[in-house]
N, C-alpha and C positions, 0 to 999 in steps of 0.2 A: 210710751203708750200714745196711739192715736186717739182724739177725742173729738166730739160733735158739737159743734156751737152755732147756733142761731147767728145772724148778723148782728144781733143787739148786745149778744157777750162779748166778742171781739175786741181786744184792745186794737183799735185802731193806729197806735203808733207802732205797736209792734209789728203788726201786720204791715204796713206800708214800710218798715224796716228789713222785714223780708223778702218784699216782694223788692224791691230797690238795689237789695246784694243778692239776690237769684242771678244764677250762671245765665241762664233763660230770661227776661222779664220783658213783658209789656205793662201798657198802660192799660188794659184791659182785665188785668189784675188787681187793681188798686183799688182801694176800699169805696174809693168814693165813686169810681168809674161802675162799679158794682152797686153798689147803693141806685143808681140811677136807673142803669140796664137791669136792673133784676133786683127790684125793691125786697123779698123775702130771702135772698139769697144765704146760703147756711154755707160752712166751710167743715174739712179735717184739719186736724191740728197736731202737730208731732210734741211734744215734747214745750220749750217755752220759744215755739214759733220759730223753731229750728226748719221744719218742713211744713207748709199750709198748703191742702189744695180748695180753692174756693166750689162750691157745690148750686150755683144758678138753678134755682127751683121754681116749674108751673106745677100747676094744676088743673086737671081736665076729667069731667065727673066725679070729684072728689079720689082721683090719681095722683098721686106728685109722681113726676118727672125730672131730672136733670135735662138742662138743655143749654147749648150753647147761645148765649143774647148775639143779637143782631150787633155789629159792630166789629165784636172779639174776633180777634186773629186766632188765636188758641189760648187753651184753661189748661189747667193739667195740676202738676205737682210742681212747687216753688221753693226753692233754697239754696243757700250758698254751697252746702254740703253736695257730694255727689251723690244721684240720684240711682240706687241700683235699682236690678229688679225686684230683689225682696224688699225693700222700702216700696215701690208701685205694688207688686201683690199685698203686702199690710194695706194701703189705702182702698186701693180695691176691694178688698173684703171691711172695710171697716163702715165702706159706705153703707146709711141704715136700709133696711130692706123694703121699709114703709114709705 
């Protein structure tokens, strides 16, 4: 089950444990690199942080947007595990609508 977490639920070890054994990773992923570039930043969450993808949130007239922070090379979906397409469409529709 994918689920929605604020940056402030986040276990922070686990997430820099996945982002670390991700086939893919940068530093642009990491929790703290996040915290910096995108102080409200919210994630998806697979399972017990088997796949995370981080979710960099603005707001503009009271809109939230995702948006890629200045810096990042690329966000996406993060995990050891292979990433198919029906894991990316779960993520994609899990993302909230508001």
């Amino acid at each position: 089950m994918i689920r929605f977490y604020k940056h402030t639920q986040i276990d922070q070890d686990k997430w820099n444990h996945c982002i670390a054994n991700a086939t893919f990773t940068t530093l642009c992923a990491e929790f703290e690199f996040l915290n910096i570039a995108s102080p409200n930043w919210c994630a998806l969450i697979k399972g017990d942080y088997e796949y995370v993808m981080p979710l960099p949130i603005r707001s503009k007239l009271s809109i939230k947007y995702i948006y890629n922070p200045f810096f990042s090379i690329r966000l996406g979906i993060f995990s050891s595990y292979e990433i198919s397409a029906t894991i990316v469409k779960d993520f994609f529709e899990a993302i909230p609508k508001t």
